[in-house]
C-alpha positions as YAML, in Angstrom:
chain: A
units: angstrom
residues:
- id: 1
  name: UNK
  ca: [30.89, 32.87, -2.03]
- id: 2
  name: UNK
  ca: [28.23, 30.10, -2.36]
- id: 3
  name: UNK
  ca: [30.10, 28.52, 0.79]
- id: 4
  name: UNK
  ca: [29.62, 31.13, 2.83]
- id: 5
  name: UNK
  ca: [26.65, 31.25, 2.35]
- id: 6
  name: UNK
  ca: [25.65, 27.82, 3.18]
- id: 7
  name: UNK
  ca: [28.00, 28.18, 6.13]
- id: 8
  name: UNK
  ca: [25.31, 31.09, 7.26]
- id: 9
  name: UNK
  ca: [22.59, 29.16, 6.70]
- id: 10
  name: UNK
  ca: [23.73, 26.08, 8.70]
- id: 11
  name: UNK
  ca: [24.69, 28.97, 11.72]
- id: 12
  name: UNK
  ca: [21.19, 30.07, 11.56]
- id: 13
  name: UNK
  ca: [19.54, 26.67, 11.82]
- id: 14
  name: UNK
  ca: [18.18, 24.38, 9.09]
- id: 15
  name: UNK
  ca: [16.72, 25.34, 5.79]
- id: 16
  name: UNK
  ca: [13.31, 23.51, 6.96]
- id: 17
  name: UNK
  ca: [13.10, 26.03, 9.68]
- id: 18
  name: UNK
  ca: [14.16, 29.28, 7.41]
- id: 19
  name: UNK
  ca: [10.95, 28.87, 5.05]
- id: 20
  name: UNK
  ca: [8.04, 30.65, 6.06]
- id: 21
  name: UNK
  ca: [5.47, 28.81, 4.17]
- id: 22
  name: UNK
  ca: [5.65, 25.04, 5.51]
- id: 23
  name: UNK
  ca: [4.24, 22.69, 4.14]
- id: 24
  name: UNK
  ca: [2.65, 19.34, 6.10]
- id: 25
  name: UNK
  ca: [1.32, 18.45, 9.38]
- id: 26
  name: UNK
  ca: [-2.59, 19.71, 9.68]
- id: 27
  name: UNK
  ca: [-2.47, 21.26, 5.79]
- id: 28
  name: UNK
  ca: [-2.44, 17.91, 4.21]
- id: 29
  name: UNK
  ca: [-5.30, 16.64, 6.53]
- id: 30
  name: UNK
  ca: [-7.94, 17.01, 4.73]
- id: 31
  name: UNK
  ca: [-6.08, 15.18, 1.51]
- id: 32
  name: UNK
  ca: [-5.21, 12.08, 3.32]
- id: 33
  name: UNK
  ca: [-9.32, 11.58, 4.64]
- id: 34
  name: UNK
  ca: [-9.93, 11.91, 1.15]
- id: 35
  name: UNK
  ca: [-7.62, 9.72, 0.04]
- id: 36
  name: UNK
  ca: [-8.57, 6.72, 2.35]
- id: 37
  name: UNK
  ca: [-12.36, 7.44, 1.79]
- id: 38
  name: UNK
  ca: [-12.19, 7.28, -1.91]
- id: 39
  name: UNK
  ca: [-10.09, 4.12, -1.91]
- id: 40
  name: UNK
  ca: [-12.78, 1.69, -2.28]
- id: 41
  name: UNK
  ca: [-14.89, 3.53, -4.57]
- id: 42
  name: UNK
  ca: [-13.56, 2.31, -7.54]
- id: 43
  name: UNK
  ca: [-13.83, -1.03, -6.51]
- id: 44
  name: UNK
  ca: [-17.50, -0.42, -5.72]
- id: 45
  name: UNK
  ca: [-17.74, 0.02, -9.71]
- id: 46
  name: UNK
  ca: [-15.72, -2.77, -10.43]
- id: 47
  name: UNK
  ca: [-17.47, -5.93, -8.96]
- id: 48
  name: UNK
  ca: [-21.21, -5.27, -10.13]
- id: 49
  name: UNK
  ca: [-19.61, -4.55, -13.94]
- id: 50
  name: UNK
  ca: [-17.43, -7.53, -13.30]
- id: 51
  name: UNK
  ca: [-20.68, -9.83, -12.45]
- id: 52
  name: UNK
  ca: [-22.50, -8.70, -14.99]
- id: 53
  name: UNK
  ca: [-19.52, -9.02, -17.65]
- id: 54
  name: UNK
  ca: [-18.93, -12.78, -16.02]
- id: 55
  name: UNK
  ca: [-23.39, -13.13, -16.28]
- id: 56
  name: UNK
  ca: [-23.45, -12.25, -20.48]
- id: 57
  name: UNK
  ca: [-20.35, -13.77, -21.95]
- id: 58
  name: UNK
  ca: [-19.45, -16.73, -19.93]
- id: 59
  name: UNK
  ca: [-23.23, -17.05, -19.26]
- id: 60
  name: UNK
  ca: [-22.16, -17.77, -14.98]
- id: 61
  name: UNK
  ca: [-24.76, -17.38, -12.45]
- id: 62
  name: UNK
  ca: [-24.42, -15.09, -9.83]
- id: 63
  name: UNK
  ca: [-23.32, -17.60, -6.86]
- id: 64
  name: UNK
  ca: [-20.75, -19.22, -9.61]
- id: 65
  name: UNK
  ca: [-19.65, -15.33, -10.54]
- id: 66
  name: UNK
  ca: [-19.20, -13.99, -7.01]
- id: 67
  name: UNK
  ca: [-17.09, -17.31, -6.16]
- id: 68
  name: UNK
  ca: [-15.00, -15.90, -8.47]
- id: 69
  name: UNK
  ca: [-14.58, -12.37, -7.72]
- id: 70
  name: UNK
  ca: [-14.48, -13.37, -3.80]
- id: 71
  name: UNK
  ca: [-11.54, -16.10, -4.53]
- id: 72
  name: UNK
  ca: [-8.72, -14.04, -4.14]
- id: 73
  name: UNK
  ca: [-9.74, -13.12, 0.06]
- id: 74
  name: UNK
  ca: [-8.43, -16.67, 1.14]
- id: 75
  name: UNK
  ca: [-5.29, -16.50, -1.48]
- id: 76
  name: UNK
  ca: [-4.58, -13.09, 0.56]
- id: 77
  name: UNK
  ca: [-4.44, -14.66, 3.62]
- id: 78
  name: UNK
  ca: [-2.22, -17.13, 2.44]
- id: 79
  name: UNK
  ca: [-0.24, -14.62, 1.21]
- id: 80
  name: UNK
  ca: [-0.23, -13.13, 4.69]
- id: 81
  name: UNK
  ca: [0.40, -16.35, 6.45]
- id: 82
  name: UNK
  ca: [3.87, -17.09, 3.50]
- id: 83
  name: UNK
  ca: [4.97, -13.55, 4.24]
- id: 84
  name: UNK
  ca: [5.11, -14.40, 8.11]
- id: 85
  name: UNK
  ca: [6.85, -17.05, 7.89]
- id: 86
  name: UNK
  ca: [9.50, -16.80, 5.11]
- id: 87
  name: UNK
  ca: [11.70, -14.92, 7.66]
- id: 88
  name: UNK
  ca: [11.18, -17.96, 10.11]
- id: 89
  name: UNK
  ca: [12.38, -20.47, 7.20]
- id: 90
  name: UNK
  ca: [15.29, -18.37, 6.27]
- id: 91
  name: UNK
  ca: [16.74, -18.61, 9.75]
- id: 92
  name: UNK
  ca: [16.24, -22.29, 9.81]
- id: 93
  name: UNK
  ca: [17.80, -22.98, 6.63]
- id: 94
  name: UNK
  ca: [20.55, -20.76, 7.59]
- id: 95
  name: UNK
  ca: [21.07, -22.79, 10.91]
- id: 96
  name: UNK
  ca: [20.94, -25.97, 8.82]
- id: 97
  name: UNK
  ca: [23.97, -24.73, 6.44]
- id: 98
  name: UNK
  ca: [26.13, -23.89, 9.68]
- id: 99
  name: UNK
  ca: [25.42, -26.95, 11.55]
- id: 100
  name: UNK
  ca: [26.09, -29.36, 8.36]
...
């Protein structure tokens, strides 16, 4: 019986289609602007508790403390330029296993 029934439901189109509630598109709009506005926020918190955590207990000043924070900006890029080019290197080393 449950066959059948699937059978009709296939005939009739699919079971996205059948519900009369969906759920997506324009609804979730709102959600996602949200979402990418309150990315950053908590990041806003984090450096200024950061400098002054860095300021009292390793006793830093501010230029030696935001050196610090700021360090990993250049490591990303590097990270960007390794990620580009590990396919590159993969296809060389292949080449140099077949031709040896």
């Amino acid at each position: 019986m449950g066959l059948m029934a699937s059978e009709s439901i296939m005939e009739k189109g699919d079971l996205r289609n059948s519900s009369k509630n969906p759920k997506g598109g324009f609804i979730t709009l709102p959600f996602i602007i949200a979402n990418e506005a309150l990315e950053k926020v908590p990041s806003y918190a984090l450096v200024p508790t950061m400098m002054l955590y860095l300021k009292t207990n390793y006793h830093m000043t501010m230029a030696a403390g935001y050196t610090l924070i700021n360090c990993g900006r250049p490591l990303a890029i590097l990270l960007l330029f390794w990620v580009l080019l590990s396919p590159i290197l993969t296809w060389v080393v292949f080449f140099i296993n077949i031709t040896c």
